[in-house]
N, C-alpha and C positions, 0 to 999 in steps of 0.2 A: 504493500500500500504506500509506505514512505517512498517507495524507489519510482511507482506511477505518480504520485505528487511531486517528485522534482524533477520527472521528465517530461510535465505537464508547466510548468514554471517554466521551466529553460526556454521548450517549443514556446508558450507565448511573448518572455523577456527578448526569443529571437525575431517572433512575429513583428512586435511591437518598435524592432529596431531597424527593421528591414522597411516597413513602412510610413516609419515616422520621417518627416519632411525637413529638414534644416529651415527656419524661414528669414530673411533678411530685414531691416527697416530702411528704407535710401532717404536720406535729405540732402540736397541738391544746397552749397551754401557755401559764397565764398570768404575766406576767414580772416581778420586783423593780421596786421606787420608778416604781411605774404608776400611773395612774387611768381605772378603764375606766366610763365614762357608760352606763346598760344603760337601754331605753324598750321595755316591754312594754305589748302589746297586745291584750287575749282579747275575741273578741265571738262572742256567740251566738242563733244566731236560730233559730225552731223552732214545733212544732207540741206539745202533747199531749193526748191522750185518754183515758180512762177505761174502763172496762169494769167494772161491779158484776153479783155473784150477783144473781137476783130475792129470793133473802130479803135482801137488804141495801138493796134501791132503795129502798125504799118507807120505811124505815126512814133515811136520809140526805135521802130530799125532795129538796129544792131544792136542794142544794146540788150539786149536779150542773150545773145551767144554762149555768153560765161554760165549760163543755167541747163541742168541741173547745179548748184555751187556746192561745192565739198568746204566744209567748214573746220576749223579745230582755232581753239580759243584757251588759254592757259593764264588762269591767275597764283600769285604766290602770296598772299597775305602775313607778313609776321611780324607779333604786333606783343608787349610786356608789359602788365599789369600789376601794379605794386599800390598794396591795401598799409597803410598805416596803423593806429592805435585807434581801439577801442575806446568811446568815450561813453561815460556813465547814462546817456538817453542809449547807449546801444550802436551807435552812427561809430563809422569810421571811414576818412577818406581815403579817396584813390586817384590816382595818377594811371593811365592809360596811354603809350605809347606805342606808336605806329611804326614799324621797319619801311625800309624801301619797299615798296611794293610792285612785283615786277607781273609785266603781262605782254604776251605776246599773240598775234592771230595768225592767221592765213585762212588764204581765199583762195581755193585749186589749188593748191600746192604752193604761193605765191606769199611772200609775206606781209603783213602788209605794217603801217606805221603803227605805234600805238602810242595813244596820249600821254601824261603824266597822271596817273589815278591821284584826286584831290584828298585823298586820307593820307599819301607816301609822305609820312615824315611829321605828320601833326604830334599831338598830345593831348589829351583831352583831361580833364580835371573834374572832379563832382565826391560825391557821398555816398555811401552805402547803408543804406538801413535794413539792420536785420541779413544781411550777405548776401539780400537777393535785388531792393527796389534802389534802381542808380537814379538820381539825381544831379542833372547834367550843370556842371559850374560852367566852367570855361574852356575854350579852345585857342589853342597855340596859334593862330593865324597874326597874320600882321592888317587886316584888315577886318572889319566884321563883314561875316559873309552869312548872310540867313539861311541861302538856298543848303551848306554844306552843314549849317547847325541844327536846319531840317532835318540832311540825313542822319546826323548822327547819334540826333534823340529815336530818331526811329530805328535804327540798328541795337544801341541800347537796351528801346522797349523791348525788342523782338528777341535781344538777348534772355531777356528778363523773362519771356512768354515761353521760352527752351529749356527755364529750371522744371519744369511739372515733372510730378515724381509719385509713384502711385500712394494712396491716402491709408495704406494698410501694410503690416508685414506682408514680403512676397515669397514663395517658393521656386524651387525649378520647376520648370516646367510651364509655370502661370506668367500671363500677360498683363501690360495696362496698356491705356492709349491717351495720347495726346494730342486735341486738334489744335494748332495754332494759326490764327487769322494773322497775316503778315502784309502790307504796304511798302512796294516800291516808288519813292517819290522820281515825277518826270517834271524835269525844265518845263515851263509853261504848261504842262495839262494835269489833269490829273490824278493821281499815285493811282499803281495798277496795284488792285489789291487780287490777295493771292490765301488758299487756305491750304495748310499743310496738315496730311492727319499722318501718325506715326506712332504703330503699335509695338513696341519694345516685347520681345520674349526672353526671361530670365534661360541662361540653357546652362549657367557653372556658378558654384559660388565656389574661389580658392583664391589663397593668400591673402586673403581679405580685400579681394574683388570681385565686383558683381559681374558678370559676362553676359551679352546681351547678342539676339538676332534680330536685325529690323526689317518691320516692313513699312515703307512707306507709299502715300498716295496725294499726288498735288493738284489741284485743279486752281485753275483761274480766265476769269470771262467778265473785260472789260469791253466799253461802249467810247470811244471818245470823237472826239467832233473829224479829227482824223482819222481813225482806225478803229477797226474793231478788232480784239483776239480773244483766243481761245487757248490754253494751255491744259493739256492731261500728261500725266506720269504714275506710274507705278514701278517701282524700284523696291532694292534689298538692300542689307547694309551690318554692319556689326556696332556692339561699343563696350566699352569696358570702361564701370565705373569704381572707384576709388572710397570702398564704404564710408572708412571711420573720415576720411578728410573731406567727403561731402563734394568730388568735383568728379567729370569723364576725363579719364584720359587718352581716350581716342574715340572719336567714332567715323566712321567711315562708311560711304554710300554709295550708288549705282542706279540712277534713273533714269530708264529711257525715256523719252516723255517725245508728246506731238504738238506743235503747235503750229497756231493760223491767224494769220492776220492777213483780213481784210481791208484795202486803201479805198479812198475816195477814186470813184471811176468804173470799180468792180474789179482790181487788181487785186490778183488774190497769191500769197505768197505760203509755203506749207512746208513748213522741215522737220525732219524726222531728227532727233537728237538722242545723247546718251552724255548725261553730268556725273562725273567721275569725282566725288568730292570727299577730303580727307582732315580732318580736324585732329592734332596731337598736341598734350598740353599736358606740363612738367609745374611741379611744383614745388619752392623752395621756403625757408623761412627768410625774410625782408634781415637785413644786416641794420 
Protein backbone atom coordinates (compact mmCIF):
# COMPACT_ATOMS: atom_id res chain seq x y z
CA UNK A 1 0.00 0.00 0.00
CA UNK A 2 2.96 2.55 1.04
CA UNK A 3 4.80 1.41 -2.10
CA UNK A 4 1.30 2.37 -4.51
CA UNK A 5 1.08 5.66 -2.60
CA UNK A 6 4.58 6.84 -3.49
CA UNK A 7 4.29 5.75 -6.85
CA UNK A 8 1.16 7.47 -7.09
CA UNK A 9 2.87 10.82 -5.62
CA UNK A 10 5.85 10.60 -7.85
CA UNK A 11 3.55 9.97 -11.35
CA UNK A 12 1.53 13.16 -10.26
CA UNK A 13 4.78 15.53 -8.67
CA UNK A 14 5.96 14.37 -12.53
CA UNK A 15 2.48 15.04 -14.00
CA UNK A 16 2.40 18.38 -12.60
CA UNK A 17 5.99 19.30 -13.78
CA UNK A 18 5.71 18.33 -17.15
CA UNK A 19 2.67 20.47 -17.56
CA UNK A 20 3.10 23.23 -15.54
CA UNK A 21 3.83 26.56 -17.80
CA UNK A 22 6.83 28.98 -16.64
CA UNK A 23 4.98 32.25 -17.16
CA UNK A 24 6.77 35.77 -17.66
CA UNK A 25 5.42 39.46 -16.75
CA UNK A 26 7.04 42.11 -19.63
CA UNK A 27 7.11 45.94 -18.85
CA UNK A 28 8.33 47.77 -21.68
CA UNK A 29 10.23 50.98 -19.71
CA UNK A 30 13.06 52.95 -20.40
CA UNK A 31 15.25 53.43 -17.07
CA UNK A 32 17.23 56.65 -15.25
CA UNK A 33 21.37 57.50 -15.81
CA UNK A 34 21.02 54.81 -19.07
CA UNK A 35 22.56 54.94 -22.57
CA UNK A 36 20.66 52.84 -24.87
CA UNK A 37 22.86 52.43 -28.44
CA UNK A 38 19.79 52.03 -31.02
CA UNK A 39 21.04 50.74 -35.19
CA UNK A 40 18.39 50.96 -37.58
CA UNK A 41 17.97 49.33 -40.56
CA UNK A 42 15.12 50.00 -43.58
CA UNK A 43 15.77 48.36 -46.96
CA UNK A 44 13.41 48.10 -49.79
CA UNK A 45 13.28 46.32 -52.78
CA UNK A 46 10.43 46.35 -55.29
CA UNK A 47 8.97 46.58 -58.51
CA UNK A 48 6.73 49.54 -60.14
CA UNK A 49 4.51 50.00 -62.97
CA UNK A 50 2.42 52.45 -64.49
CA UNK A 51 -0.76 52.45 -66.14
CA UNK A 52 -1.75 55.96 -68.37
CA UNK A 53 -5.27 56.84 -69.86
CA UNK A 54 -4.79 56.66 -73.84
CA UNK A 55 -5.34 60.45 -73.81
CA UNK A 56 -2.27 60.82 -71.77
CA UNK A 57 0.34 58.25 -73.42
CA UNK A 58 0.86 59.99 -76.28
CA UNK A 59 1.14 63.15 -74.63
CA UNK A 60 4.03 61.86 -71.87
CA UNK A 61 6.00 59.97 -74.82
CA UNK A 62 8.82 58.47 -73.76
CA UNK A 63 8.81 59.00 -70.66
CA UNK A 64 7.22 55.82 -69.85
CA UNK A 65 10.27 53.54 -71.15
CA UNK A 66 12.02 53.16 -67.64
CA UNK A 67 8.72 51.00 -66.57
CA UNK A 68 8.35 48.38 -65.39
CA UNK A 69 11.01 50.31 -62.49
CA UNK A 70 13.20 47.96 -60.21
CA UNK A 71 13.53 49.62 -57.12
CA UNK A 72 15.85 49.05 -53.99
CA UNK A 73 16.03 51.95 -51.39
CA UNK A 74 18.52 51.44 -48.01
CA UNK A 75 18.40 53.59 -44.95
CA UNK A 76 20.83 53.32 -41.82
CA UNK A 77 19.55 55.07 -38.90
CA UNK A 78 21.94 55.36 -35.77
CA UNK A 79 20.98 57.36 -33.22
CA UNK A 80 22.11 57.40 -28.68
CA UNK A 81 19.95 58.00 -26.04
CA UNK A 82 21.18 58.81 -22.75
CA UNK A 83 18.36 59.07 -19.64
CA UNK A 84 19.68 61.13 -16.61
CA UNK A 85 18.53 61.12 -12.82
CA UNK A 86 15.49 60.34 -11.43
CA UNK A 87 13.61 63.15 -9.83
CA UNK A 88 11.28 62.73 -6.91
CA UNK A 89 7.66 63.46 -9.21
CA UNK A 90 9.29 60.31 -11.08
CA UNK A 91 10.44 62.52 -14.55
CA UNK A 92 13.87 62.11 -15.63
CA UNK A 93 15.41 63.76 -18.63
CA UNK A 94 16.82 62.69 -21.82
CA UNK A 95 19.20 63.61 -24.59
CA UNK A 96 18.53 61.82 -27.95
CA UNK A 97 21.20 61.95 -30.58
CA UNK A 98 21.15 61.22 -34.14
CA UNK A 99 24.30 59.59 -36.01
CA UNK A 100 24.98 60.34 -39.75
CA UNK A 101 22.29 58.86 -41.34
CA UNK A 102 23.12 57.23 -44.51
CA UNK A 103 20.62 56.27 -47.56
CA UNK A 104 21.08 55.21 -50.67
CA UNK A 105 18.45 54.29 -53.90
CA UNK A 106 18.60 53.02 -57.37
CA UNK A 107 16.25 53.04 -60.09
CA UNK A 108 17.05 49.87 -62.65
CA UNK A 109 20.19 49.23 -61.52
CA UNK A 110 21.11 53.09 -61.77
CA UNK A 111 21.95 55.04 -58.79
CA UNK A 112 20.55 57.79 -58.03
CA UNK A 113 21.34 61.17 -55.71
CA UNK A 114 20.19 61.15 -52.31
CA UNK A 115 19.35 64.18 -50.16
CA UNK A 116 20.68 64.87 -46.77
CA UNK A 117 17.85 63.03 -44.20
CA UNK A 118 16.97 66.29 -41.81
CA UNK A 119 17.28 64.17 -38.44
CA UNK A 120 21.53 63.22 -39.75
CA UNK A 121 23.16 64.94 -36.81
CA UNK A 122 20.39 66.67 -34.70
CA UNK A 123 19.77 66.16 -30.98
CA UNK A 124 16.67 66.25 -29.57
CA UNK A 125 16.12 67.02 -25.79
CA UNK A 126 12.77 66.41 -23.44
CA UNK A 127 11.59 64.28 -20.39
CA UNK A 128 10.41 61.07 -19.59
CA UNK A 129 7.72 60.39 -17.33
CA UNK A 130 7.32 57.14 -15.99
CA UNK A 131 10.07 55.56 -18.84
CA UNK A 132 7.41 55.59 -21.33
CA UNK A 133 5.53 59.37 -22.02
CA UNK A 134 8.55 61.65 -23.95
CA UNK A 135 7.81 65.04 -23.69
CA UNK A 136 9.41 66.88 -26.58
CA UNK A 137 11.92 70.15 -25.12
CA UNK A 138 14.19 71.16 -27.78
CA UNK A 139 15.83 70.56 -31.00
CA UNK A 140 19.50 71.13 -31.86
CA UNK A 141 18.60 73.19 -35.09
CA UNK A 142 20.09 76.42 -35.73
CA UNK A 143 16.82 77.75 -36.89
CA UNK A 144 13.31 76.90 -35.75
CA UNK A 145 11.98 74.66 -38.02
CA UNK A 146 8.03 73.58 -37.27
CA UNK A 147 7.63 71.26 -40.34
CA UNK A 148 10.84 68.89 -38.72
CA UNK A 149 9.41 69.43 -34.88
CA UNK A 150 6.32 68.14 -36.41
CA UNK A 151 8.03 65.02 -37.32
CA UNK A 152 9.73 64.53 -34.50
CA UNK A 153 6.81 64.64 -31.88
CA UNK A 154 5.32 62.26 -34.12
CA UNK A 155 8.17 59.72 -34.21
CA UNK A 156 8.35 60.20 -30.57
CA UNK A 157 4.54 59.51 -30.11
CA UNK A 158 4.78 56.56 -32.23
CA UNK A 159 7.76 55.50 -30.29
CA UNK A 160 5.71 55.73 -27.35
CA UNK A 161 2.41 53.63 -29.05
CA UNK A 162 5.43 50.53 -29.78
CA UNK A 163 5.86 50.01 -25.75
CA UNK A 164 2.25 47.98 -25.59
CA UNK A 165 3.07 44.99 -23.61
CA UNK A 166 0.45 42.31 -22.93
CA UNK A 167 -1.78 43.30 -19.46
CA UNK A 168 -1.05 39.70 -17.86
CA UNK A 169 1.67 37.04 -17.07
CA UNK A 170 2.45 35.32 -20.49
CA UNK A 171 3.41 31.72 -21.22
CA UNK A 172 5.08 29.89 -24.22
CA UNK A 173 3.37 29.33 -26.47
CA UNK A 174 0.52 32.35 -25.88
CA UNK A 175 0.11 35.51 -27.95
CA UNK A 176 -0.85 39.31 -27.47
CA UNK A 177 -1.46 41.99 -30.09
CA UNK A 178 -0.88 45.27 -30.62
CA UNK A 179 -2.72 47.70 -33.16
CA UNK A 180 -0.81 50.83 -33.52
CA UNK A 181 -2.42 53.88 -35.50
CA UNK A 182 0.75 55.72 -36.90
CA UNK A 183 0.86 59.29 -39.09
CA UNK A 184 3.23 60.12 -41.62
CA UNK A 185 3.51 63.84 -41.94
CA UNK A 186 3.74 65.26 -45.96
CA UNK A 187 5.06 68.89 -46.85
CA UNK A 188 1.98 70.76 -47.76
CA UNK A 189 -0.84 67.80 -47.57
CA UNK A 190 -1.97 65.96 -45.20
CA UNK A 191 -0.16 63.17 -42.90
CA UNK A 192 -0.82 59.67 -44.48
CA UNK A 193 -2.17 57.80 -41.71
CA UNK A 194 -1.22 54.20 -41.45
CA UNK A 195 -2.45 51.34 -38.82
CA UNK A 196 -0.11 48.61 -37.81
CA UNK A 197 -1.45 45.42 -36.10
CA UNK A 198 1.31 43.18 -34.72
CA UNK A 199 0.77 39.91 -32.92
CA UNK A 200 3.98 38.84 -30.86
CA UNK A 201 4.10 34.84 -30.08
CA UNK A 202 6.13 34.13 -26.82
CA UNK A 203 8.13 30.80 -28.53
CA UNK A 204 11.53 30.66 -25.42
CA UNK A 205 11.87 32.08 -22.25
CA UNK A 206 16.06 31.70 -21.44
CA UNK A 207 18.72 33.70 -19.96
CA UNK A 208 16.40 35.88 -18.99
CA UNK A 209 14.95 36.70 -22.25
CA UNK A 210 11.65 36.68 -23.65
CA UNK A 211 11.98 35.32 -27.51
CA UNK A 212 9.27 36.38 -29.70
CA UNK A 213 7.68 35.31 -33.48
CA UNK A 214 5.88 38.12 -35.33
CA UNK A 215 3.28 38.50 -37.33
CA UNK A 216 2.49 41.59 -38.77
CA UNK A 217 -0.27 43.21 -40.81
CA UNK A 218 -0.34 47.12 -42.36
CA UNK A 219 -2.87 48.76 -44.05
CA UNK A 220 -3.25 52.38 -45.04
CA UNK A 221 -5.81 54.26 -47.58
CA UNK A 222 -5.56 57.99 -47.97
CA UNK A 223 -7.62 60.59 -50.17
CA UNK A 224 -5.64 63.62 -50.81
CA UNK A 225 -6.50 66.58 -53.39
CA UNK A 226 -3.45 64.99 -55.39
CA UNK A 227 -3.50 61.34 -54.94
CA UNK A 228 -5.19 58.74 -53.64
CA UNK A 229 -3.20 55.38 -52.19
CA UNK A 230 -3.72 52.36 -50.80
CA UNK A 231 -1.12 50.29 -48.90
CA UNK A 232 -1.54 46.29 -47.71
CA UNK A 233 1.22 44.06 -46.16
CA UNK A 234 1.42 41.10 -44.27
CA UNK A 235 4.89 40.07 -43.18
CA UNK A 236 6.85 37.94 -40.39
CA UNK A 237 9.44 38.86 -38.02
CA UNK A 238 11.27 37.86 -34.73
CA UNK A 239 12.25 39.90 -31.21
CA UNK A 240 13.81 39.28 -28.32
CA UNK A 241 13.18 41.03 -25.31
CA UNK A 242 15.31 41.81 -22.25
CA UNK A 243 12.98 40.97 -19.17
CA UNK A 244 14.32 42.21 -15.97
CA UNK A 245 15.73 45.67 -17.85
CA UNK A 246 12.31 46.37 -19.59
CA UNK A 247 13.75 47.03 -23.30
CA UNK A 248 13.85 44.79 -27.14
CA UNK A 249 16.85 44.19 -28.14
CA UNK A 250 16.34 43.29 -31.45
CA UNK A 251 13.49 42.91 -33.59
CA UNK A 252 13.59 42.28 -36.89
CA UNK A 253 10.82 42.16 -39.92
CA UNK A 254 9.99 41.17 -43.46
CA UNK A 255 6.96 42.78 -45.29
CA UNK A 256 5.97 42.23 -48.57
CA UNK A 257 3.22 44.76 -48.95
CA UNK A 258 1.21 46.28 -52.36
CA UNK A 259 0.72 49.60 -52.86
CA UNK A 260 -1.22 52.05 -55.32
CA UNK A 261 -1.55 55.35 -55.80
CA UNK A 262 -3.79 56.97 -57.99
CA UNK A 263 -2.69 60.69 -59.78
CA UNK A 264 -4.93 63.30 -60.91
CA UNK A 265 -5.72 62.30 -64.66
CA UNK A 266 -6.29 58.59 -63.83
CA UNK A 267 -2.55 57.66 -63.71
CA UNK A 268 -2.31 54.80 -61.90
CA UNK A 269 1.09 53.63 -60.41
CA UNK A 270 1.23 49.81 -58.46
CA UNK A 271 4.52 48.29 -56.89
CA UNK A 272 4.96 45.24 -55.45
CA UNK A 273 7.58 45.71 -52.53
CA UNK A 274 9.20 43.68 -49.80
CA UNK A 275 10.80 46.08 -46.35
CA UNK A 276 13.48 44.25 -44.87
CA UNK A 277 13.72 46.15 -41.42
CA UNK A 278 16.10 45.59 -38.48
CA UNK A 279 16.18 47.31 -35.01
CA UNK A 280 19.24 46.22 -32.42
CA UNK A 281 19.72 48.07 -29.31
CA UNK A 282 22.56 47.76 -26.57
CA UNK A 283 22.33 48.98 -23.25
CA UNK A 284 24.77 50.58 -20.92
CA UNK A 285 24.76 52.22 -17.55
CA UNK A 286 25.19 56.49 -18.21
CA UNK A 287 28.96 57.28 -16.78
Amino acid sequence: MFRYLLTTLMVLSLSASLFAQETVTLTFAYRPESVYTMEMTNRILGTMDVEVPDSLRQALGGNLDGFPMEMEMVNHIPSTMTTGKRTPKGTFPVHLAYGEIRSSSAMNGEAMESEENPLSGISVYGIFTNGRSFTLDSLSVDQPNPILEQTMKGILDQMERFMVMPQKPIAVGEDFTAEVPMEFPMAGMQPIEMKIRMTYTLTALRDGRAYFDLDQRLEALTSQQQFRMRVEGVGTGTGVFQVKKGYWESIRSQIPMEVEILMEGGIRFISQMETQSTVVTTLKPAQ
